[in-house]
N, C-alpha and C positions, 0 to 999 in steps of 0.2 A: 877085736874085742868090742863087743855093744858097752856101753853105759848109760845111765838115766839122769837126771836129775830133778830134783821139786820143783828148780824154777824154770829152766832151762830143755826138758822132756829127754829125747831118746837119741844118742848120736853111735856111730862107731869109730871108733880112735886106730890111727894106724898101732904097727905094733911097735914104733919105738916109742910111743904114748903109752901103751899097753905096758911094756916093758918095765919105762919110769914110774909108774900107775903101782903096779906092786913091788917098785925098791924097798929096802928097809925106810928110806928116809923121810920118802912118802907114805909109809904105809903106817910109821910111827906116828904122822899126825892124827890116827887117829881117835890117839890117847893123850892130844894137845887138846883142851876146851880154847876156845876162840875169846869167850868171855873170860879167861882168868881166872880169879879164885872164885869167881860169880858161880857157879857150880856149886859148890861146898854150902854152901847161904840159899842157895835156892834153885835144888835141882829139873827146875824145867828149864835154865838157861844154859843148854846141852850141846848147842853148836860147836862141831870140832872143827878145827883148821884143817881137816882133810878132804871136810864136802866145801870148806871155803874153799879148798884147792883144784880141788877138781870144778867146781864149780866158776872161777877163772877163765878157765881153761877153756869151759863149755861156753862160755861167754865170749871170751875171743874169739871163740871159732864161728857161736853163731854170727858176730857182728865181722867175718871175712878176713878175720886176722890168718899171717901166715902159722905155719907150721910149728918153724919156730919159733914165732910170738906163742904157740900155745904153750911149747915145752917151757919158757919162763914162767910163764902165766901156773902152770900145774907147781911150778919146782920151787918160789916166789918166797915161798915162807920155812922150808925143813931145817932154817936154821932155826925158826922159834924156839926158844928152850921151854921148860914144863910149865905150867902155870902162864902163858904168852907174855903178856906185857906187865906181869908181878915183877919182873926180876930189874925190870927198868925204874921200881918205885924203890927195892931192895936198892940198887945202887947209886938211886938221887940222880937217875939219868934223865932230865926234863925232854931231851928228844923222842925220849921213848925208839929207840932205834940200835939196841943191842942184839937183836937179831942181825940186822943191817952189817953190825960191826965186824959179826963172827961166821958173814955168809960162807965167805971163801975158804976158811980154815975148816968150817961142818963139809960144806961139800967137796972138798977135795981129800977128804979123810973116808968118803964114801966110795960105793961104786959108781956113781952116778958117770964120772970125769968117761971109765972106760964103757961103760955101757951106750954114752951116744957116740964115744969115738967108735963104736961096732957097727954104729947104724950111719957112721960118717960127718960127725958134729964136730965140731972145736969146741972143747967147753968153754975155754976162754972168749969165743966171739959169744957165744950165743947168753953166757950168765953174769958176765962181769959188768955189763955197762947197762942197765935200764934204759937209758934216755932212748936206747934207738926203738926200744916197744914201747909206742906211744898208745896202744889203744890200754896195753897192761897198766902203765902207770903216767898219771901228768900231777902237779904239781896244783896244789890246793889254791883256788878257789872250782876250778876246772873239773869237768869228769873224769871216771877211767874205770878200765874190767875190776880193776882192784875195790875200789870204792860202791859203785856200783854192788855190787856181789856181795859185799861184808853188810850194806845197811839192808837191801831186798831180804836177803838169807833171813837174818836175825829179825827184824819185825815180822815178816810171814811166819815163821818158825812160830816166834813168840805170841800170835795172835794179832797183830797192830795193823798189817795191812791185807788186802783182799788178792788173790789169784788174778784174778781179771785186772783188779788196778796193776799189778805186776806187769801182765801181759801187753796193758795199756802203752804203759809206760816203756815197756822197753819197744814197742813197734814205733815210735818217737824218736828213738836213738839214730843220729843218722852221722855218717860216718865224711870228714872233712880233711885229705892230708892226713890219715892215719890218724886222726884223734876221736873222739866222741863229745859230738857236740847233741845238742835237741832242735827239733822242730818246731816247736810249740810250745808257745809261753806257760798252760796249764798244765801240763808235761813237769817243767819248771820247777813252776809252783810247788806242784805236787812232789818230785823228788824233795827240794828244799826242805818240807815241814816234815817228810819222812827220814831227811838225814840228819835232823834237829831230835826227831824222836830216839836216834838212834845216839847219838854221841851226847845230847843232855840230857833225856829222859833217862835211856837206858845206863850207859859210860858210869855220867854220875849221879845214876839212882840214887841213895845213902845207903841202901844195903848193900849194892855193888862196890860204892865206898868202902863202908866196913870191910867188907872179905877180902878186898884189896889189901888194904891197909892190915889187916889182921896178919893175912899171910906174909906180907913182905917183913911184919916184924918176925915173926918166926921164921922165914927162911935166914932175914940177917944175923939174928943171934945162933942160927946153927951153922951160917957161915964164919960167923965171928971165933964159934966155938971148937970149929976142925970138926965137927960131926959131920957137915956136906960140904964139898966144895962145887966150885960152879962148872966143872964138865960133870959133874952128878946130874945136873938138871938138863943135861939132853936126852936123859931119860923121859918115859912118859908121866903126865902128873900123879899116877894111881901107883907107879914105881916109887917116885919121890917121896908122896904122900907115908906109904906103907915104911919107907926109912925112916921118916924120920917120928912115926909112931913106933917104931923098935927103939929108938935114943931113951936110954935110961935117965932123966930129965924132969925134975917134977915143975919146973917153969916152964918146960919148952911143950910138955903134956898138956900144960893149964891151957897156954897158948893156942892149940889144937882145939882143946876140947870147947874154946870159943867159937870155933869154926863151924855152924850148924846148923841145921835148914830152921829152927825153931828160934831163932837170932829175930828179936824185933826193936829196929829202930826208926828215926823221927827225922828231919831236919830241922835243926834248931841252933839259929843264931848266934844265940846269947849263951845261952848253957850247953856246951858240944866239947865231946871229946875225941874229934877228930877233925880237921880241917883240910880237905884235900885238893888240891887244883889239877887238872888233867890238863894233856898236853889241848891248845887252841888247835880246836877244826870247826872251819867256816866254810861254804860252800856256795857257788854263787857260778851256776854252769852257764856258760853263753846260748844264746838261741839264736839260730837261724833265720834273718829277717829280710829275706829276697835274696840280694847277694851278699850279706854283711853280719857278722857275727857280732850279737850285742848282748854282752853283760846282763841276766834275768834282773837282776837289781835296779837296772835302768827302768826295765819296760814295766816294774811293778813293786806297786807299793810295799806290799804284801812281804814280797821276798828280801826287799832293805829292810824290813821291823825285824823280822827271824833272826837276818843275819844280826841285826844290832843288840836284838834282844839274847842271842845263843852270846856273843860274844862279850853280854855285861854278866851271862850268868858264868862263863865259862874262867872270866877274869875273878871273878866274885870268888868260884869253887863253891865247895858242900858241905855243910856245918854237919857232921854228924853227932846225935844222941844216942846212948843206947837207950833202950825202955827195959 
């Protein structure tokens, strides 16, 4: 099977790639939006979790991961339920990691478990334990395919960064002990302010605020209500969506009909009827400096203000107003 990608270009995936590539579970992502309810509020922010997924994939491969690192890397997220990380604000889960929770129960209720046992996998070795794919996932302040992939994707998509700087940037990437470290301090940098643009500019825009916050109260009151329960929302979002516009509801309507790309708000202090805090993501990749990996914050000014300054706004959260 060829594939493409925007950021990543042209690979061929064996066929148990192939295989998992059009499961249902993967191929459901691609009526998961990556941003949330951010969609709803403003439909250019379109990214699905199934080019995030594939896109993973394409990354660990390029940077020499094995095989099986890829098959993590593609499979990583078809627990997300609808809406991604709304259902984490619906439950007051400050982890934000209810996908995490319900990995093993969505995929073992699929075909996935028999389809790599055909191709000679253990599901169990290869999905249960992250820690052993260290290029898919390390532990924040550090890089990883996961990270990497979700901030590139989304600013490119969205207009914020250039092709070339992409391209820049990832031939920087250089590979230590199975992890992803950088070369190059301006490399760094560079990541840094683009992973700032993504989790403070983008995360807690106040419009993305808003449609967060909008949609989690309407999912909870129709959770509250028995009209959806939460294996409803392994459904896709345009599934969900369309249920619970059939709910005969004139509060749960109203709620909805808040939901709208012609939504204009403000961030504001003082006078705000929304206050939201996202979960803290800092970012602070080591760089390559002879033989010794050092902390970007060290070697540069630049990158300790970011990090201080993402971290007083992230602490702070987002006043929102409607207009």
């Amino acid at each position: 099977m060829n594939t493409s990608d925007v950021l990543y270009g042209h690979f061929t995936v064996e066929p148990v790639l192939e295989e998992l590539i059009q499961s249902k579970p993967v191929q459901r992502l691609k009526g998961i939006h990556q941003g949330g309810a951010s969609y709803l509020v403003n439909p250019t922010w379109s990214v699905t979790r199934y080019e995030h997924s594939i896109g993973v994939m394409l990354l660990i491969r390029k940077l020499g991961g094995s095989l099986e690192e890829q098959i993590a890397g593609l499979l990583h997220d078809i627990s997300h339920t609808a809406f991604s990380h709304v259902i984490d604000f619906v439950l007051k889960n400050e982890a934000e990691d209810y996908h995490e929770e319900i990995f093993h129960s969505v995929l073992t209720a699929s075909e996935i478990p028999q389809m790599l046992n055909r191709h000679g996998y253990d599901y169990k070795e290869l999905l249960l334990d992250d820690s052993k794919w260290t290029l898919l996932e390390q532990s924040a302040p550090e890089l990883c395919a996961d990270r990497i992939d979700y901030t590139l994707r989304d600013l490119y998509t969205y207009g914020h960064i250039t092709m070339a700087e992409v391209q820049t940037f990832l031939d920087h990437l250089t590979i230590i002990e199975g992890k992803i470290y950088l070369d190059n301090l301006q490399a760094a940098e560079w990541f840094v302010e683009a992973y700032y643009k993504e989790v403070i500019d983008f995360f807690m825009d106040p419009l993305n605020i808003y449609g967060y916050a909008q949609l989690a109260d309407t999912l909870k009151l129709a959770l509250e209500k028995k009209w959806l329960y939460l294996e409803d929302l392994l459904e896709t979002d345009e599934v969900v969506m369309n249920r619970l516009r059939s709910i005969q509801d004139t509060n749960l309507q109203a709620m909805l009909e808040r939901l709208n790309n012609q939504v204009k708000v403000v961030e504001d202090e003082v006078d705000y009827e929304i206050h939201r805090k996202n979960k803290l993501r800092l970012i602070d990749p080591s760089v390559l400096q002879g033989d010794q990996l050092v902390p970007a914050s060290t070697l540069s000014e630049n990158v300790k203000e970011m990090g201080d300054q993402a971290y007083q706004k992230a602490s702070k959260g987002t006043f929102v107003r409607v207009i």
